[in-house]
C-alpha positions as CSV (number, residue, x, y, z in Angstrom):
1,X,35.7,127.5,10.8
2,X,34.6,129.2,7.7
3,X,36.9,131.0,5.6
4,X,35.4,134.4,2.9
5,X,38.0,135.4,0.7
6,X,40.0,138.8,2.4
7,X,38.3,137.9,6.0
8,X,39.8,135.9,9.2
9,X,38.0,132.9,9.9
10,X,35.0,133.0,12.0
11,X,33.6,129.8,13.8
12,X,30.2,128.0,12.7
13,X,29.4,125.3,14.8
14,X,30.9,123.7,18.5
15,X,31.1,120.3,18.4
16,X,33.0,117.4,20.0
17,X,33.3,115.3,17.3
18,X,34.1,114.8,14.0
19,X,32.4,116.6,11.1
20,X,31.4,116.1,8.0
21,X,29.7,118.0,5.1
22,X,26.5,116.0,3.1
23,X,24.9,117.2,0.0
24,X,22.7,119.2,-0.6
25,X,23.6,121.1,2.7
26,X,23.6,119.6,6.2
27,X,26.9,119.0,8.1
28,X,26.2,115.4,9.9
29,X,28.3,115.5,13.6
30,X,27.6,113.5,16.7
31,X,26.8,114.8,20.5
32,X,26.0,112.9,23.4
33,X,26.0,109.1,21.3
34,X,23.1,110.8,18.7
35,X,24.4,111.5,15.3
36,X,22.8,114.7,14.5
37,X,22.4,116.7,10.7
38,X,21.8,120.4,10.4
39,X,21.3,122.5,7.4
40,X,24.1,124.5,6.2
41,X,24.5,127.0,3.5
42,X,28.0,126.2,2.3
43,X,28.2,129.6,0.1
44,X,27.4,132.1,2.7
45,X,29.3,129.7,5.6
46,X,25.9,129.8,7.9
47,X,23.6,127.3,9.7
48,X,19.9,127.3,10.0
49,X,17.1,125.5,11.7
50,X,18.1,122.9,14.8
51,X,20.1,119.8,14.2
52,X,17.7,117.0,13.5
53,X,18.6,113.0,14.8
54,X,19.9,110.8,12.4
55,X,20.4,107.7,14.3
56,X,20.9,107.0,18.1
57,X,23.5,105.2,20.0
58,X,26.5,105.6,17.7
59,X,30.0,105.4,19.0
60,X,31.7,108.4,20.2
61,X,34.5,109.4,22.1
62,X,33.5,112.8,23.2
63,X,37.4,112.9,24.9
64,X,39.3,112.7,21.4
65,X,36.2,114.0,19.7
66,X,35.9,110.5,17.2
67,X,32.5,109.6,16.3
68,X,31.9,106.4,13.9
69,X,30.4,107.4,11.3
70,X,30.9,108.5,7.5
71,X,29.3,110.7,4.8
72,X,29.0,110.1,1.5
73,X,28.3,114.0,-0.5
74,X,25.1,112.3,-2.1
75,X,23.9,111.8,1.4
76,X,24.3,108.2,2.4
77,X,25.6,107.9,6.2
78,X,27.1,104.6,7.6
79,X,27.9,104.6,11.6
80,X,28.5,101.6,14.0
81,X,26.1,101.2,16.7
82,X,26.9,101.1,20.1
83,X,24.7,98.8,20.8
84,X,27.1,96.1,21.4
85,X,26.4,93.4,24.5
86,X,28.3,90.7,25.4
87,X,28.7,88.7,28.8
88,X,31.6,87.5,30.9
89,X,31.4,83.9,31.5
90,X,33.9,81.6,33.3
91,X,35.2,78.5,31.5
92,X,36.3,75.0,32.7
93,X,39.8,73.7,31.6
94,X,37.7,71.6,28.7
95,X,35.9,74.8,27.2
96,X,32.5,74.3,29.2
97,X,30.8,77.7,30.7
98,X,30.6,77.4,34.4
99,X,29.1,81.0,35.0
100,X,28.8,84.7,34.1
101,X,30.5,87.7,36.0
102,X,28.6,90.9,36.3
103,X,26.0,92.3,34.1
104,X,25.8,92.3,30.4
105,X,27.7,95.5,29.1
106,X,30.3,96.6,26.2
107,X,33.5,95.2,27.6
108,X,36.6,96.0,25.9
109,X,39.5,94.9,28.2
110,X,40.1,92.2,31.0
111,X,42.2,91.5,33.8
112,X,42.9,89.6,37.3
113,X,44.0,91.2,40.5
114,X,47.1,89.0,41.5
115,X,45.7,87.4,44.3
116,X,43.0,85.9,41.9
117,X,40.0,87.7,44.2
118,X,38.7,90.6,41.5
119,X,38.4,91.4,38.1
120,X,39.2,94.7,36.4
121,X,37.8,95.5,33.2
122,X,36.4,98.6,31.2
123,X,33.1,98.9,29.9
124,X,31.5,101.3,27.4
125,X,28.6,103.8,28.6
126,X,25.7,103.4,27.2
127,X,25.0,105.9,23.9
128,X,28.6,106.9,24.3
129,X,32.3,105.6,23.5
130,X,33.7,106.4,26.3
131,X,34.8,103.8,28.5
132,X,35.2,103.2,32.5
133,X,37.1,100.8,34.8
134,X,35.5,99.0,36.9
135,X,36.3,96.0,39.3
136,X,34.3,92.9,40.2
137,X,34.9,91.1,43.8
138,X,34.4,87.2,43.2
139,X,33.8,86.8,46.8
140,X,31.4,89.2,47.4
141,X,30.0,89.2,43.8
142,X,30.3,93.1,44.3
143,X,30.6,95.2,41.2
144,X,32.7,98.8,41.9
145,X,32.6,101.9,39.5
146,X,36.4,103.0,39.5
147,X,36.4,105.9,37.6
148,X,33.8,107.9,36.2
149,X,35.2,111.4,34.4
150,X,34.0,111.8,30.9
151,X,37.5,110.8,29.8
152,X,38.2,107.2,28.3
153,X,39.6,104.8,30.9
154,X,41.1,101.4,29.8
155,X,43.2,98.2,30.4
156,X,43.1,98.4,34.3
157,X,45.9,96.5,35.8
158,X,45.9,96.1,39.6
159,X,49.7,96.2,41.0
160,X,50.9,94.5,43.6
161,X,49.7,95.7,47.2
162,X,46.5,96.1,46.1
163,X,46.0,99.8,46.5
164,X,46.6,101.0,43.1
165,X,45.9,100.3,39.4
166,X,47.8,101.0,35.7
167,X,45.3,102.1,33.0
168,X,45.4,104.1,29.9
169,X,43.3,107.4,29.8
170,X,42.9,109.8,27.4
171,X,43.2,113.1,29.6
172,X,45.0,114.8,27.0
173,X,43.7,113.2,23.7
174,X,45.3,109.9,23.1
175,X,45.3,107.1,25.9
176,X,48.1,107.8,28.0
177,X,49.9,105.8,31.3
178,X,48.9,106.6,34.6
179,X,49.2,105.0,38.2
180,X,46.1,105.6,40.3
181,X,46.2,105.1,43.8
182,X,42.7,103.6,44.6
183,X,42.1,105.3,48.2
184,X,42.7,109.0,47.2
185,X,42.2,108.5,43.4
186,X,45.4,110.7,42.8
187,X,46.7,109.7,39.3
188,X,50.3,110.1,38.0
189,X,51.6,109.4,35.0
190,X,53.9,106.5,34.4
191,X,55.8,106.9,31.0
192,X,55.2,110.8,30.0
193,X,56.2,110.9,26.6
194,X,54.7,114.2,24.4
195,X,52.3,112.8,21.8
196,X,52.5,109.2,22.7
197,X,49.5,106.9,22.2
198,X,50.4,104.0,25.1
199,X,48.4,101.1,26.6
200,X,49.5,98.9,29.1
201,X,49.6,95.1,28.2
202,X,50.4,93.1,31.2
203,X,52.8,92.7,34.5
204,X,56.0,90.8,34.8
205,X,55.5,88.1,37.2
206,X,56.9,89.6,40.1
207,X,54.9,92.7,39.4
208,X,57.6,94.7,39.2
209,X,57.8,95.7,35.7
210,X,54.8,97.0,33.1
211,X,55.0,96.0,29.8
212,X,52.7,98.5,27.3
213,X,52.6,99.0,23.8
214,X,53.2,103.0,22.5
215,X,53.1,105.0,19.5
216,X,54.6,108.6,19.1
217,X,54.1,110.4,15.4
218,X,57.6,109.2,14.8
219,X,57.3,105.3,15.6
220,X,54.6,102.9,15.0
221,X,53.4,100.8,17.7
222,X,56.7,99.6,19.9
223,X,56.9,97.4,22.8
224,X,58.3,98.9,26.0
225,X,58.7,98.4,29.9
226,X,58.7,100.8,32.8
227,X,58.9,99.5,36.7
228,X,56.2,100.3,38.9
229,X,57.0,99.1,41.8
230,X,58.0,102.2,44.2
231,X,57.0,104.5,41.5
């Protein structure tokens, strides 16, 4: 928004993510993973010409609207790349690699389904920080999409039964709870709490109980439980 003296703000550019002003006039934002400049006349509050690229493939969320990069007002941008690979690769009981699961990716998170026959994890699409759960059948050496809005999805945890996972996603901002039954996809949310930031950590052992991590603008990160069983 720009702001003349006596006037009510009127907007100047839509972007989902963050923004930043450059000497000696561009305002440097990201869309769709590209990290974009445009020239900006600061006095009058107008832009002109089309945004140009600065570099491709830097991390953004487009769901919060973070992008990683920063601005110096002499013009020097640093941004992290998200060009980040790495594999997942069984291990014997002495450290030696035995194998790889799936294909190379961006993994964040990693979990086992209880009966020990698939692996949930999240993985970062490509040019974008967004994440997405997926699941990996060690049987059938089947890889399944899970989800696939433009949201972040994280820290899949399959419950008992089978038929239903625990992530974090950030449908309203932050990462937030939610129970998704994996037949109809219907989400619910586990541990509503206005504001909250929350990520689920791990099951008890009788997989009755979740134990996640939140933080609310009052607290800083706290550990909590909630059942979900017969939720």
């Amino acid at each position: 928004m720009f702001v003349e003296p006596g006037e009510a703000p009127r907007p100047i550019l839509t972007a989902s993510s963050t923004v930043q002003f450059v000497e000696p006039g561009f305002l440097v934002y990201a869309r769709g993973g590209v990290l974009l400049a445009q020239e900006f006349d600061w006095r009058r509050g107008r832009l002109s010409g089309d945004p140009f690229p600065v570099a491709d493939r830097v991390i953004h969320f487009e769901a919060s609207g973070h992008a990683a990069f920063a601005a110096s007002l002499a013009g020097t941008v640093a941004y992290r790349s998200s060009d980040t690979v790495s594999r997942l690769v069984w291990f014997d009981r002495e450290g030696r690699p035995l194998g790889t699961i799936g294909p190379p990716g961006d993994y964040l998170n990693l979990s086992m389904s209880p009966d020990g026959r698939r692996v949930w994890y999240d993985r970062r699409q490509g040019g974008l920080g967004n994440l997405d759960v997926w699941s990996y059948d060690l049987e059938r050496g089947v890889e399944t999409r899970v989800t696939t809005s433009p949201d972040t999805e994280i820290s899949p945890l399959e419950l008992a039964g089978g038929t239903s996972i625990v992530l974090a996603a950030t449908r309203e901002g932050q990462p937030r709870l939610y129970r998704m039954d994996l037949v109809s996809g219907r989400e619910e949310p586990l541990a509503p709490v206005p504001g909250a930031f929350q990520v689920g950590q791990d099951l008890s052992p009788d997989g009755n109980t979740l134990v996640y991590v939140e933080r609310t603008p009052e607290t800083p990160f706290d550990i909590w439980t909630v059942p979900v069983r017969g939720t």
